[in-house]
C-alpha positions as CSV (number, residue, x, y, z in Angstrom):
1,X,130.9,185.7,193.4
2,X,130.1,189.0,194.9
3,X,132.3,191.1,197.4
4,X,130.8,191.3,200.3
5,X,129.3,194.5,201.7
6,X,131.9,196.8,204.0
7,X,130.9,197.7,207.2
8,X,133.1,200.6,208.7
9,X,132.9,200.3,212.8
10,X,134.3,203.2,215.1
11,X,136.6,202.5,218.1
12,X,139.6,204.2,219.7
13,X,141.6,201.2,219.9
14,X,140.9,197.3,219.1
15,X,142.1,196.1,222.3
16,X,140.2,193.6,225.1
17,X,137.4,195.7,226.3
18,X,133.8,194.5,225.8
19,X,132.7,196.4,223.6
20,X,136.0,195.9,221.4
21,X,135.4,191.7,222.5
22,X,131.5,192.1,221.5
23,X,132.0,193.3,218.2
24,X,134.7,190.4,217.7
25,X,132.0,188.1,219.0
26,X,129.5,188.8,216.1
27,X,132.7,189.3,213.4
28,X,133.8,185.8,213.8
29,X,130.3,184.2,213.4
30,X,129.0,187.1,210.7
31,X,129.1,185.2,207.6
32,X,132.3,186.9,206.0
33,X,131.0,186.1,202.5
34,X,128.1,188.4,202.7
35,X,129.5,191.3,205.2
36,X,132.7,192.1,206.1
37,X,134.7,194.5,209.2
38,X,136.5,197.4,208.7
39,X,137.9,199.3,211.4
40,X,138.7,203.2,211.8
41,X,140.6,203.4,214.9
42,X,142.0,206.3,216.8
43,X,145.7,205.4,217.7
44,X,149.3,204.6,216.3
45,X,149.9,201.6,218.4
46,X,148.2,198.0,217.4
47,X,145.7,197.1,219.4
48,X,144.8,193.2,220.7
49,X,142.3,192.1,218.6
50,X,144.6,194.1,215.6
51,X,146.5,190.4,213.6
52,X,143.2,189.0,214.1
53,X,141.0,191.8,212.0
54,X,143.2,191.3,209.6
55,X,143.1,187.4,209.2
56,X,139.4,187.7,208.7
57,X,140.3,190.1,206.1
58,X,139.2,193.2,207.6
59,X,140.8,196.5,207.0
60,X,142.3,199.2,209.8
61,X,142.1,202.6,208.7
62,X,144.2,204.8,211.5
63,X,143.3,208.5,212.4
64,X,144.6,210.9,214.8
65,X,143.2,211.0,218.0
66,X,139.9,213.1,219.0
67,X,141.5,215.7,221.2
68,X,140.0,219.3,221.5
69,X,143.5,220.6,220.5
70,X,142.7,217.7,217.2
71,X,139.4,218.7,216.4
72,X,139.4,220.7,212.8
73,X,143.1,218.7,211.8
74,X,141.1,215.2,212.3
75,X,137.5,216.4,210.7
76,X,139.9,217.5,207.8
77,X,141.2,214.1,208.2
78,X,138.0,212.4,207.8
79,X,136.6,214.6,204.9
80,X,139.6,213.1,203.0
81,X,139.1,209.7,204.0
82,X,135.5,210.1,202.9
83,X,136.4,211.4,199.5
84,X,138.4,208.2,198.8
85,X,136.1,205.3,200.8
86,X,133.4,205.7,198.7
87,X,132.7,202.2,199.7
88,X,131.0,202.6,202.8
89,X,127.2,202.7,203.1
90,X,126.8,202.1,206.4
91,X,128.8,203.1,209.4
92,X,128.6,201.9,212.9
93,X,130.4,204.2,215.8
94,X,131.3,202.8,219.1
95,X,132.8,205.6,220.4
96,X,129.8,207.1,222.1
97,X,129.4,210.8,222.0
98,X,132.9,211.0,219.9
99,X,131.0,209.3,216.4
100,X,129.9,212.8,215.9
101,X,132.6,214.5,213.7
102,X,133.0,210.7,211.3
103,X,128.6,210.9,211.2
104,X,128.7,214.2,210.6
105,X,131.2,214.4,207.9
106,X,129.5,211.2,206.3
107,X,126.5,212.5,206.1
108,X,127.9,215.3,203.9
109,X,129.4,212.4,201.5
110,X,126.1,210.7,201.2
111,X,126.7,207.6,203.9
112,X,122.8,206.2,203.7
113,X,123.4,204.6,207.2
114,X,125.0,205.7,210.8
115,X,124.5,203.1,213.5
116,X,125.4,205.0,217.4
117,X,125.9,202.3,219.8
118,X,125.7,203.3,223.8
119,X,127.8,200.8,225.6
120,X,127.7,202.6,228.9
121,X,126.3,204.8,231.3
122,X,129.0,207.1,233.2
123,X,126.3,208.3,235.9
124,X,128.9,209.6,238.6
125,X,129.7,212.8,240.4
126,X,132.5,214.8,238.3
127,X,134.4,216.0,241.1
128,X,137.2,218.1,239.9
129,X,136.9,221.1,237.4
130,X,138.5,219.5,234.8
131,X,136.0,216.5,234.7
132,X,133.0,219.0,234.8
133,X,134.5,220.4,231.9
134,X,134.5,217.2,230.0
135,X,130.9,216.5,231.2
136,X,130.1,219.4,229.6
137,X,131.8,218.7,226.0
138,X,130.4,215.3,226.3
139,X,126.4,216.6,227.0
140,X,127.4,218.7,224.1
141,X,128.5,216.4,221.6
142,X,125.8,213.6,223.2
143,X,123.0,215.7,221.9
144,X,124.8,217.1,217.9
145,X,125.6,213.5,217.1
146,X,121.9,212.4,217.5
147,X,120.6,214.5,214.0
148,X,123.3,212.5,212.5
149,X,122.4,209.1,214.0
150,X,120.2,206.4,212.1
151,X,119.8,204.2,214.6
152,X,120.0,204.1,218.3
153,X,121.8,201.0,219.1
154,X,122.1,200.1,222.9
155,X,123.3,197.6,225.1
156,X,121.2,198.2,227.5
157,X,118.4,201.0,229.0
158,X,120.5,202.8,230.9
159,X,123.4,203.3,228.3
160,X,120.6,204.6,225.6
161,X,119.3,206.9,228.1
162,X,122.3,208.2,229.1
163,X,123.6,208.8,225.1
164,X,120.3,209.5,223.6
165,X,118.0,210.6,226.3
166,X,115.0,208.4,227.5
167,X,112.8,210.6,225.6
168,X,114.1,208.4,222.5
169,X,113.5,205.0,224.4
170,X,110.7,204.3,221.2
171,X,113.8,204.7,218.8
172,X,116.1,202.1,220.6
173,X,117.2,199.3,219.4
174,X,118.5,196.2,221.6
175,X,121.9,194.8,220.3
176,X,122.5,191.8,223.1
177,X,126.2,191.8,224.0
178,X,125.9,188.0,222.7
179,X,128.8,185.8,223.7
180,X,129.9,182.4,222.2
181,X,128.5,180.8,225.4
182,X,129.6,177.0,224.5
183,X,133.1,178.4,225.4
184,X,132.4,179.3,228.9
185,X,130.5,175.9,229.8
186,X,131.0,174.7,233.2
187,X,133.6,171.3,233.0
188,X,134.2,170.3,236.7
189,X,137.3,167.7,235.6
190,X,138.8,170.7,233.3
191,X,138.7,173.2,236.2
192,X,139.9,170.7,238.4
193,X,142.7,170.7,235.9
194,X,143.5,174.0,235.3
195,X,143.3,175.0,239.1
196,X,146.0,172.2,239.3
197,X,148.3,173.7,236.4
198,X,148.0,177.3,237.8
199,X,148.8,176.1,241.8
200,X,145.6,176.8,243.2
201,X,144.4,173.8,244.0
202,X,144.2,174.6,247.6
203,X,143.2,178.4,247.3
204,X,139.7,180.4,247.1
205,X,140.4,182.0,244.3
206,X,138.7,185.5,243.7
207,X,138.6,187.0,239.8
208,X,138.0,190.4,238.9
209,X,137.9,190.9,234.9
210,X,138.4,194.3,233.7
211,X,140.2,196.8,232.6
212,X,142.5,199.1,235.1
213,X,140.4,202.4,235.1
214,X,138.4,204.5,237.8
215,X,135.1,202.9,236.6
216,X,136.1,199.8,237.6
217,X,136.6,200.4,241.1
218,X,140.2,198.4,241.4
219,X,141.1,200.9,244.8
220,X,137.7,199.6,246.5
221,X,138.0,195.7,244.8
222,X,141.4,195.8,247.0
223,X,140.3,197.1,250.3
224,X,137.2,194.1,249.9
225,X,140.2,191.7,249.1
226,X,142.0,192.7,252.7
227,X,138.9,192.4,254.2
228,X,138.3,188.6,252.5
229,X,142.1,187.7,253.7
230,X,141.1,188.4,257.1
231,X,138.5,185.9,256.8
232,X,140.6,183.2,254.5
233,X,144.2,183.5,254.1
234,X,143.6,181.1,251.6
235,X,142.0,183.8,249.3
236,X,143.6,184.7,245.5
237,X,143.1,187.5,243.7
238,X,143.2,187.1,240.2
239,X,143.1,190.5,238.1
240,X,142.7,190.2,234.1
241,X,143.2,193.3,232.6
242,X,145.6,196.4,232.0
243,X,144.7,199.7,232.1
244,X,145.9,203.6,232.8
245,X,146.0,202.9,236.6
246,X,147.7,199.7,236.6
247,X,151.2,200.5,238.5
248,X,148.6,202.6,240.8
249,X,146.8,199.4,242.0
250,X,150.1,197.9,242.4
251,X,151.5,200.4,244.7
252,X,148.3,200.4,246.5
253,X,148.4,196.0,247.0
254,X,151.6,196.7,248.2
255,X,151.3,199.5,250.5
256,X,148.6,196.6,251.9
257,X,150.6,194.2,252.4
258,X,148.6,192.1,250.0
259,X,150.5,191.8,247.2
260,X,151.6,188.6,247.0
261,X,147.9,187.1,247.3
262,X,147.4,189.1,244.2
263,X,148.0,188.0,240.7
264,X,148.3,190.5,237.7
265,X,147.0,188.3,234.9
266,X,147.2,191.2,231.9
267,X,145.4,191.1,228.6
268,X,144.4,187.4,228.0
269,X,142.6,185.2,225.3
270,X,141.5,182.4,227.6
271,X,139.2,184.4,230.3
272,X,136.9,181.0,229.8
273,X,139.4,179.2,231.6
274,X,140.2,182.0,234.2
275,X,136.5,182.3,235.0
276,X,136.6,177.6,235.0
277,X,139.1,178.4,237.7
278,X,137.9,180.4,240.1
279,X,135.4,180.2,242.7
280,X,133.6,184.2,242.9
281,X,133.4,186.5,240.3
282,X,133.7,190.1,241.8
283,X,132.5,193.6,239.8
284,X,132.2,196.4,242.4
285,X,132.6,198.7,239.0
286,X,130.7,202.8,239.3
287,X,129.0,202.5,236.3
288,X,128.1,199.7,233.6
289,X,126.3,199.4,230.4
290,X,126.1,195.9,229.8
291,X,129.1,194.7,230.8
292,X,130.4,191.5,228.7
293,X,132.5,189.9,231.1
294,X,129.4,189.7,233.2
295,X,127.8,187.7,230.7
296,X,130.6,185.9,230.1
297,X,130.8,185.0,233.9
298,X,127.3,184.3,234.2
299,X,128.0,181.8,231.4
300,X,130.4,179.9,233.0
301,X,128.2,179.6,236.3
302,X,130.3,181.1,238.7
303,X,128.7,183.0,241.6
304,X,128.8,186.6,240.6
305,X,129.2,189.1,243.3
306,X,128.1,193.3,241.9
307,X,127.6,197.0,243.2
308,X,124.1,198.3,242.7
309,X,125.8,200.7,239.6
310,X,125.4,197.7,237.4
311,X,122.0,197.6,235.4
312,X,119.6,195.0,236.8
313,X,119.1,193.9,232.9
314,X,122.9,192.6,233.2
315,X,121.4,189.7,235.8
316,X,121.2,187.2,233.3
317,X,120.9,184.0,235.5
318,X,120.1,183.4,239.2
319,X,124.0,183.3,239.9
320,X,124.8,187.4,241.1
321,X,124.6,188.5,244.3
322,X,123.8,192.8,244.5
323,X,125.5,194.3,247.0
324,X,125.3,198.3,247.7
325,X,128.1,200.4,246.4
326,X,128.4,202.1,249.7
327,X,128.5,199.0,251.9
328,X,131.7,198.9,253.9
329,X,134.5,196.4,252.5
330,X,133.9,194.3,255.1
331,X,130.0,193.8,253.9
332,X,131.1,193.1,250.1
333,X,133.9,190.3,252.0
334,X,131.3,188.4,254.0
335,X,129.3,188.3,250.9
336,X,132.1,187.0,249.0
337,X,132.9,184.5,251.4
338,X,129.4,182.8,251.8
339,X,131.0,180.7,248.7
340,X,134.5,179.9,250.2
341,X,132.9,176.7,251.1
342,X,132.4,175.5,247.9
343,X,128.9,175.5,246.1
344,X,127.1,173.2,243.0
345,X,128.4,174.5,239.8
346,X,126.0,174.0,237.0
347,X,126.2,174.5,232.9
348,X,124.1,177.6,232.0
349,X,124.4,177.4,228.3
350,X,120.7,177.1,227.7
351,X,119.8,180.0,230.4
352,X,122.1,182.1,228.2
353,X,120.9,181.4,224.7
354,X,117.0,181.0,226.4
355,X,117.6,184.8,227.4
356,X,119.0,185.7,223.6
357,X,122.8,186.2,224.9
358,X,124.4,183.1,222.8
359,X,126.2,184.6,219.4
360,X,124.5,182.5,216.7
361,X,121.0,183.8,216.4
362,X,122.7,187.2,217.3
363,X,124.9,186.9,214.7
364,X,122.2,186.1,212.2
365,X,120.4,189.2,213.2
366,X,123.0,191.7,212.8
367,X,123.8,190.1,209.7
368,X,120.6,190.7,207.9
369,X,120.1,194.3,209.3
370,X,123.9,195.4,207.4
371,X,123.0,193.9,204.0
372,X,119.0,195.4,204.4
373,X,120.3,199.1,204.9
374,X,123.3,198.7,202.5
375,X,120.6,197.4,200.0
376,X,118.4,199.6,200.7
């Protein structure tokens, strides 16, 4: 039998972000036989998804990380690596702007196929001069890496035009953050269940899944929570995630006086059951791509409460309410609290698959693409 083709993907770190969780998505229903993951990451430490890679029998290749002060040591790094991984026909960055130096260097070794794949759209006002600065090394590096790029891979419009410019829109090509939606199936008896094992049988429980950084908006998210306590005492916060400004939203719940209607949750594996749980999704977040928690919770058919900042092609079902990122916190509470009543629940499996977002066809897709340019 064959090996199966090696596809090389790009990240910083394999932890639980989406698009770290995305690409795990389509790895676990890829059929491993024909293609296989590799992974070049960009730090020391193991990431989450790290023990599982490697018991699907992909490889982690570790480089320095892609500081100015880095720059020639690491593309000497990755001239090296390319000498020796002669293996690699087509190579698939996730790292935005940052794929430039591994595409560019590639290119050089004969790599027939880069894949750059926007998973965001930072649209927000850099306010100090150190952010402008690295606004202007990312416009920089946003428009060198696109000579070197393939194909323009997005999650959505607004990520591609943000990487690659809308004058590019015809090159686009629409990679659905596809989820394994069976998993997030609405089961009234097993939420009933789990709200019983967790103690919040008796609580309005609010969930917020993301990671601890300024996009998603944690300082806001707890002034709204305040606001919703005022109105239900009853009310749970339930954060999933971890993150640079973790202890910082900690110290903040406190200085509140909320902290202990607030549960840090961390990195988890079971977010299915954490979204079964809970009665209102929140996502006040600056800026999105295609966010896929937010499919995730559209999946599960909780009521999904979002800033204006997220992409209208991330309403997936008729489940999300918009709400303006400038409303007061009060606003975003009352919203949130139309559903502290209780609401019909319903399994969305088929909206989500109906609208392309369920992993198998996906899967299939992405598939075929690989072994077509490594073929070709």
């Amino acid at each position: 039998m064959s090996e199966p083709v090696r596809i090389l993907n790009l990240f910083t770190i394999m932890d639980r972000g989406g698009a770290e969780t995305m690409v795990m998505n389509y790895y676990r229903n890829i059929d491993r036989s024909k293609v296989q993951f590799d992974f070049m990451v960009h730090r020391e430490e193991r990431g989450a998804y790290d023990d599982e890679i490697e018991s699907l029998g992909g490889r982690i290749y570790r480089m320095r990380p892609i500081y100015p002060r880095n720059f020639i040591a690491y593309d000497r790094d990755l001239e090296r690596f390319f000498d020796e991984h002669t293996e690699y026909r087509v190579i698939h960055s996730h790292m935005s702007e940052l794929g430039y130096f591994a595409f560019r260097q590639a290119k050089k070794h004969g790599v027939g196929c880069t894949v750059c794949h926007a998973h965001n759209a930072p649209h927000f006002k850099s306010e100090t001069a150190l952010e402008r600065a690295k606004d202007l090394m990312r416009s920089y590096f946003k428009r060198s890496i696109r000579k070197y790029t393939d194909h323009m891979f997005i999650c959505g419009y607004d990520a591609g035009d943000w990487l690659f410019g809308k004058r590019n829109r015809k090159n686009f090509v629409m990679m659905n953050n596809a989820i394994d939606a069976a998993r997030f199936n609405w089961d009234a008896v097993r939420a009933q269940k789990l709200r019983h094992d967790s103690a919040l049988e008796n609580s309005f429980v609010i969930v917020h899944v993301g990671r601890f950084n300024a996009q998603k908006n944690h300082t806001f998210l707890l002034d709204i929570f305040k606001s919703i306590l005022s109105y239900r005492r009853d009310a749970v916060l339930l954060l999933v995630g971890t993150g640079e400004l973790e202890d910082r939203i900690k110290k903040k719940a406190e200085m509140l006086g909320i902290d202990d209607r607030i549960r840090f949750m961390g990195t988890r594996s079971d977010v299915n059951d954490i979204l079964l749980l809970s009665d209102v999704f929140v996502f006040p977040s600056l800026y999105e791509g295609l966010p896929v928690t937010l499919v995730e919770a559209q999946a599960s058919g909780i009521r999904c409460v979002i800033s204006d900042a997220v992409p209208g092609d991330c309403l997936i079902t008729g489940n999300v309410d918009v709400v303006r990122l400038e409303a007061s916190a009060d606003e975003w509470a009352q919203r949130v609290c139309r559903y502290a009543n209780g609401y019909e629940r319903h399994n969305m499996y088929n909206v989500i698959k109906d609208r392309g977002f369920d992993i198998k066809e996906n899967a299939k897709w992405l598939e075929d693409f690989y072994l077509n340019e490594h073929f070709k």
